[in-house]
N, CA, C and O of each residue as an XYZ file, in Angstrom:
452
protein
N     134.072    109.856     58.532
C     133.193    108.930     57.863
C     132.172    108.409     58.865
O     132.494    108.432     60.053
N     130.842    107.890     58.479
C     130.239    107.701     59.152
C     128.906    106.524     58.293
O     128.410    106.513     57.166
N     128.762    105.807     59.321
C     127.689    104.401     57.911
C     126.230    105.547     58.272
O     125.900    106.232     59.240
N     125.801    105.343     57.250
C     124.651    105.538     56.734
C     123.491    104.317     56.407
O     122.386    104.033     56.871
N     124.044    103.972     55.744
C     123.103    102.708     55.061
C     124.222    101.400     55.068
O     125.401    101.512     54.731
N     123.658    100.316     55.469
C     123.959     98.641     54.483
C     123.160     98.635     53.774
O     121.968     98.865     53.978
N     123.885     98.268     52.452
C     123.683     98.273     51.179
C     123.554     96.848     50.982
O     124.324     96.032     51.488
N     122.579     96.558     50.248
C     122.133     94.920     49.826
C     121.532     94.692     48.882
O     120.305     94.657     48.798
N     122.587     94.438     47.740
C     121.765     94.116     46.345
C     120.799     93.037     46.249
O     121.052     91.954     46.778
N     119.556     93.264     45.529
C     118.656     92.156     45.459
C     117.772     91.979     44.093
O     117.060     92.712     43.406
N     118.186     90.655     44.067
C     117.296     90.145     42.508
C     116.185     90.748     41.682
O     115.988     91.261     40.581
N     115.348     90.296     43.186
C     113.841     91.216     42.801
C     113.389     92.178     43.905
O     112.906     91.704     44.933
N     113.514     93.461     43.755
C     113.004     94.494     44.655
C     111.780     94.201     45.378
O     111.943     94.228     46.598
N     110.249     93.848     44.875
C     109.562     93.839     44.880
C     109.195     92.500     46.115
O     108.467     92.721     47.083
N     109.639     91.570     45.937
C     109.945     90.551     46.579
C     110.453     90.864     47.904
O     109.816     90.937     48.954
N     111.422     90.999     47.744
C     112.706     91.644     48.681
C     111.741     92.651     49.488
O     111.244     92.149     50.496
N     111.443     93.796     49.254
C     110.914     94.573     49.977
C     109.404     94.125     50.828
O     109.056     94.509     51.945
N     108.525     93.009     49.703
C     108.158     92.263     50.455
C     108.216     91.626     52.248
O     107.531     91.740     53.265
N     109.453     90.947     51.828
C     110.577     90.123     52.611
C     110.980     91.278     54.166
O     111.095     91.016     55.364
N     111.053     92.113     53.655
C     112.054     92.748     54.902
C     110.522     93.656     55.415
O     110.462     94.126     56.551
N     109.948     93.731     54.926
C     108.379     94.834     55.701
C     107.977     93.561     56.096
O     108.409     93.392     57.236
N     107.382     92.615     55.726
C     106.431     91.490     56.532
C     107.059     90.860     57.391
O     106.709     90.671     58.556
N     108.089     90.473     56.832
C     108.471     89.055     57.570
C     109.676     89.999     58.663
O     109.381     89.660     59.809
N     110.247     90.484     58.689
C     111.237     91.392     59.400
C     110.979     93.112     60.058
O     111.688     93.993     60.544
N     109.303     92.885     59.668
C     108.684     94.442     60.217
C     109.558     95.909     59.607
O     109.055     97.021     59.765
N     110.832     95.735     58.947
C     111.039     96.531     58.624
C     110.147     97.666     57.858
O     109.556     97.163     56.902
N     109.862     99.221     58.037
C     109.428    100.431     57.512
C     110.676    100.681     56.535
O     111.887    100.467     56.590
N     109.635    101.330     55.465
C     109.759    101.960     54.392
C     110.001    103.215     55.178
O     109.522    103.449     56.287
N     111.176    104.373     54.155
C     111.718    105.433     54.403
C     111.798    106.156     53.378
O     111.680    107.379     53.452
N     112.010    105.526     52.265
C     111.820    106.434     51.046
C     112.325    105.699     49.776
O     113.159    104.821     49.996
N     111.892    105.947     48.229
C     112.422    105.315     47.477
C     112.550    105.715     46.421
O     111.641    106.383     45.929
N     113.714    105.449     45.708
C     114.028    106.509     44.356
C     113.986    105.595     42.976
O     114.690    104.725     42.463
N     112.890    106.215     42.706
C     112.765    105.322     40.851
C     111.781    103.750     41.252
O     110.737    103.466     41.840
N     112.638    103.201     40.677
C     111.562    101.673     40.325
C     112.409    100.681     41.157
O     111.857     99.726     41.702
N     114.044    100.939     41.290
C     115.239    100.278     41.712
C     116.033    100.513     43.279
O     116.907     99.826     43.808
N     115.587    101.326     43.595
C     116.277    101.599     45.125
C     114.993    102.109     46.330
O     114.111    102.951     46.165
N     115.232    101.403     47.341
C     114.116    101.491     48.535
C     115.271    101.456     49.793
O     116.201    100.692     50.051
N     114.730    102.672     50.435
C     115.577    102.533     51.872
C     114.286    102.483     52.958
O     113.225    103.107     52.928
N     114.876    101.335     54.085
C     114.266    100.938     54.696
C     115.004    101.192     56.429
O     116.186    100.945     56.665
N     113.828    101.821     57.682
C     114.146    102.211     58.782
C     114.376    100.652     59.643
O     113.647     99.667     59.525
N     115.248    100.740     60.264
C     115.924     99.452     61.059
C     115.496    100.207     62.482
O     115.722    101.381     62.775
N     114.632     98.934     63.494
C     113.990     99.296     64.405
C     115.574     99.633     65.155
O     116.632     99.298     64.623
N     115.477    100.380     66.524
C     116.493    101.279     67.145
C     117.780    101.287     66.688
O     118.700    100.640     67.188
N     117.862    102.095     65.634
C     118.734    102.441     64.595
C     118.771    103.867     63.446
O     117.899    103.909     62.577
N     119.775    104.930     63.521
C     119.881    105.479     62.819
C     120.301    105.135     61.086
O     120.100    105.750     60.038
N     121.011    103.764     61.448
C     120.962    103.396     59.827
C     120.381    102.839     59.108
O     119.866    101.753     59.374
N     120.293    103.440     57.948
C     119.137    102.568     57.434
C     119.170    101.102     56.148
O     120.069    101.055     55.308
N     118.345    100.305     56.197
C     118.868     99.157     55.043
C     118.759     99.893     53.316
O     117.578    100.158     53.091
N     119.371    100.139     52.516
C     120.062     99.891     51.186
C     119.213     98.995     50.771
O     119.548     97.941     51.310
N     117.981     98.769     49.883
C     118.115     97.657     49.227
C     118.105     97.980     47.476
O     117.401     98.968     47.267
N     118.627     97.475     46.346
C     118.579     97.849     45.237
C     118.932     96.345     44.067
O     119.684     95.373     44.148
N     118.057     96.777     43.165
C     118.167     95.886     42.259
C     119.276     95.890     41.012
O     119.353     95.084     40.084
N     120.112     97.054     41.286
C     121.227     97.342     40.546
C     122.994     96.744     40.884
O     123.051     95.961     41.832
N     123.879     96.951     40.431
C     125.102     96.324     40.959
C     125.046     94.915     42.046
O     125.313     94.764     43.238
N     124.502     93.912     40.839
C     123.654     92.657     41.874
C     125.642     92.095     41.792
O     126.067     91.682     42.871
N     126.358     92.105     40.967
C     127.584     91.766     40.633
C     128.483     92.317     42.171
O     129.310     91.585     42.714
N     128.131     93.696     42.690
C     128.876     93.399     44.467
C     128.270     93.120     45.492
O     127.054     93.151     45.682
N     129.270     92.775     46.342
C     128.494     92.272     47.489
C     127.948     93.338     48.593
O     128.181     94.528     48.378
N     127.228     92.965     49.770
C     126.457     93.687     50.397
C     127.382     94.701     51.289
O     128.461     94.145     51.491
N     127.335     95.876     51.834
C     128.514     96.695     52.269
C     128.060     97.688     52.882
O     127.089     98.160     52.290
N     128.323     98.212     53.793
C     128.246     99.695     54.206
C     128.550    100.654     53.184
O     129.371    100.535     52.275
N     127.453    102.053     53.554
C     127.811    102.947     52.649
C     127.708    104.019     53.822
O     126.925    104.083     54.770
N     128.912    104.955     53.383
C     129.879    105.707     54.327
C     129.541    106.963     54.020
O     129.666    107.106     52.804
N     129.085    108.176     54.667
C     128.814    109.572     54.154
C     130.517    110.433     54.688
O     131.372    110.235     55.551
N     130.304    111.329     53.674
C     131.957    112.433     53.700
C     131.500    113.303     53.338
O     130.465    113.611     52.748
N     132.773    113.988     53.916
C     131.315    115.733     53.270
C     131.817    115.939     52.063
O     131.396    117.003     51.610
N     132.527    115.389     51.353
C     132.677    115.457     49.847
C     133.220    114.210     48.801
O     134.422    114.189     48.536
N     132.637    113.541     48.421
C     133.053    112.496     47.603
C     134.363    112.414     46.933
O     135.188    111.516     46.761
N     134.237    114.118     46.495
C     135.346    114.767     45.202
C     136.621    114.845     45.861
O     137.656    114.658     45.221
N     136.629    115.081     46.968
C     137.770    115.564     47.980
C     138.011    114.200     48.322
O     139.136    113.825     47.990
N     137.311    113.355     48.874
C     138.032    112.198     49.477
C     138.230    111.350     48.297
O     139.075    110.490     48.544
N     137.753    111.273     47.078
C     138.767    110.766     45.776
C     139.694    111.614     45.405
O     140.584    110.912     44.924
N     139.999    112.689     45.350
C     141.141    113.035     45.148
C     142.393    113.018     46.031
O     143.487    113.391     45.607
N     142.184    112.562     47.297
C     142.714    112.952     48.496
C     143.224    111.164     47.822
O     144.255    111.061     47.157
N     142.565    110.233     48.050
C     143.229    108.761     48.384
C     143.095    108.189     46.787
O     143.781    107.169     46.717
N     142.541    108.446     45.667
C     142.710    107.820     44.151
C     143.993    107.182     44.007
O     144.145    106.108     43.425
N     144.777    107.752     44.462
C     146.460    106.751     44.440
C     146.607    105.926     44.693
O     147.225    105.081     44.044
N     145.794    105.703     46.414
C     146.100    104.720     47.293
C     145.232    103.912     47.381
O     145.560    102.857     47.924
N     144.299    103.999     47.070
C     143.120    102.877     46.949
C     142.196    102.589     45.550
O     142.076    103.338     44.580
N     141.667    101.438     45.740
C     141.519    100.812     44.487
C     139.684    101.141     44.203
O     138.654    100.505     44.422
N     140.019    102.502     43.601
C     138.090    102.744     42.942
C     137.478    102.233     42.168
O     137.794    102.852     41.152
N     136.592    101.303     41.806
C     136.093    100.303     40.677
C     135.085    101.564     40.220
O     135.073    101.879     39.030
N     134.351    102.187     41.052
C     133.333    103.128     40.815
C     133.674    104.481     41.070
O     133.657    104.874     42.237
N     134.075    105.480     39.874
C     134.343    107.019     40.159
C     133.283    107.875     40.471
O     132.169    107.810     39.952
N     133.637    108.678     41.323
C     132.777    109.652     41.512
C     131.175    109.896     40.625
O     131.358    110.482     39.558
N     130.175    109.658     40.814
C     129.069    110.015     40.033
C     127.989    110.770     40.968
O     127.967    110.848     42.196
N     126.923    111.408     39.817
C     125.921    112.319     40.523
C     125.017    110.805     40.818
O     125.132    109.715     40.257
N     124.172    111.209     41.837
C     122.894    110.841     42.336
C     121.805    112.062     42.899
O     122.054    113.264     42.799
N     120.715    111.573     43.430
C     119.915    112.363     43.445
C     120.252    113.353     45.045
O     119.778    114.476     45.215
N     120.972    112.778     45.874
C     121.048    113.698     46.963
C     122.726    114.234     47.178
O     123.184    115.072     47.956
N     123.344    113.444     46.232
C     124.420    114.482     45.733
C     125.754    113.587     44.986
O     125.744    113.651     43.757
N     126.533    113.024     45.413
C     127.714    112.626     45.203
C     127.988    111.012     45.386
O     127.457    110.626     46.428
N     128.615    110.033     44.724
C     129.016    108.448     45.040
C     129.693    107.850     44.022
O     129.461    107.778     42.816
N     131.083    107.187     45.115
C     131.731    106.215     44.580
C     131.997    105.126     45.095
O     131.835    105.300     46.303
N     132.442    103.658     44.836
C     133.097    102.882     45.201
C     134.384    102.367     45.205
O     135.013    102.062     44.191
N     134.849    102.252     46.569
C     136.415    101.289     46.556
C     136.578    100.168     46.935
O     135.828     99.891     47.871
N     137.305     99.288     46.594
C     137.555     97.937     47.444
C     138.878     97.931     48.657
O     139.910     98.591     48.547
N     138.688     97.424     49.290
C     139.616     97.479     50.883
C     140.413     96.052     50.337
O     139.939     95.251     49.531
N     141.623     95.974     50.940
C     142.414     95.103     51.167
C     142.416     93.628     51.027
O     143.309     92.987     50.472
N     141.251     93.096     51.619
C     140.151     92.117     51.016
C     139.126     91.992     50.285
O     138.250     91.168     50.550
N     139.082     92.717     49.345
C     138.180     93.215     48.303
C     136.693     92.964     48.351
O     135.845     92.411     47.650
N     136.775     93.774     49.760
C     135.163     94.507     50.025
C     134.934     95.655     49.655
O     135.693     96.619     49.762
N     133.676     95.624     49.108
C     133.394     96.844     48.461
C     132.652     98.206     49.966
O     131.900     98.002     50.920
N     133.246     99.288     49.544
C     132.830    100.448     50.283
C     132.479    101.386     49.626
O     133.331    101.838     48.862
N     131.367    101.930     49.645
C     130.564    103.140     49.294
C     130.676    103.936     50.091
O     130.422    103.782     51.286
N     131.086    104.947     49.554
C     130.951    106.103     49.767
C     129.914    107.344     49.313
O     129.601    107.321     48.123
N     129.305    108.506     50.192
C     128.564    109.207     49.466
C     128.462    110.677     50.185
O     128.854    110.807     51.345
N     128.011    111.585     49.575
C     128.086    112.848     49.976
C     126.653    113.169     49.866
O     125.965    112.430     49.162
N     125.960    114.444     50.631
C     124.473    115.103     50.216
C     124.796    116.301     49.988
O     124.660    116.947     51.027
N     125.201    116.999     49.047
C     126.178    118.075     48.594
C     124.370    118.792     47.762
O     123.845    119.894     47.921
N     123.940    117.677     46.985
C     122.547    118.481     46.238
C     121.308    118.685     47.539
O     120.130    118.850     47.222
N     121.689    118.654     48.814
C     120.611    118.037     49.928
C     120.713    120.235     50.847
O     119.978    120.792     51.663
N     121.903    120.690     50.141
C     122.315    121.549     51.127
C     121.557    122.573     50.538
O     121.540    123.696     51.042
């Protein structure tokens, strides 16, 4: 496993993205639809998550595996998935909650290969 992105739900995108380019210099990296913008974190391979969707969890690392499908089938017993396996645009994502019921994303680029 490896972080990819912190993930940070936000009210208003538009605002928000505002917020983190001006006031925090953060760069734009790419953005999918009307609802999700990933943003480059100065000396840093990971990048910020921001999205106006699932405002209901909290902010979290999201973890790349080389298969979503495999590592839910591998631990579905043992850990608690609120979010099953679904497509996205660069391939694979679900969510689990940890022990203290933080949420962890997980994701694969399976459509990227």
């Amino acid at each position: 496993m490896k972080l990819v992105f912190l993930y940070h739900p936000v009210k208003n995108l538009k605002e928000s993205l505002t917020f983190y380019r001006e006031t925090l210099g953060f760069e734009e990296a790419w953005r999918e639809g009307n609802h999700t913008v990933a943003l480059t974190l100065p000396h840093s391979d990971v990048r910020l998550l921001i999205e106006d969707e699932e405002l209901e969890l909290s902010a979290g690392g999201v973890f790349l595996v080389d298969s979503v499908d495999t590592f839910y089938k591998e631990n579905k017993e043992r850990l608690e998935f609120i979010k099953e396996p679904v497509d996205i645009p660069p391939g694979r994502y679900a969510i689990y909650k940890d022990n203290s019921d933080n949420y962890l994303r997980i994701i694969d680029f399976t459509n990227e290969k």
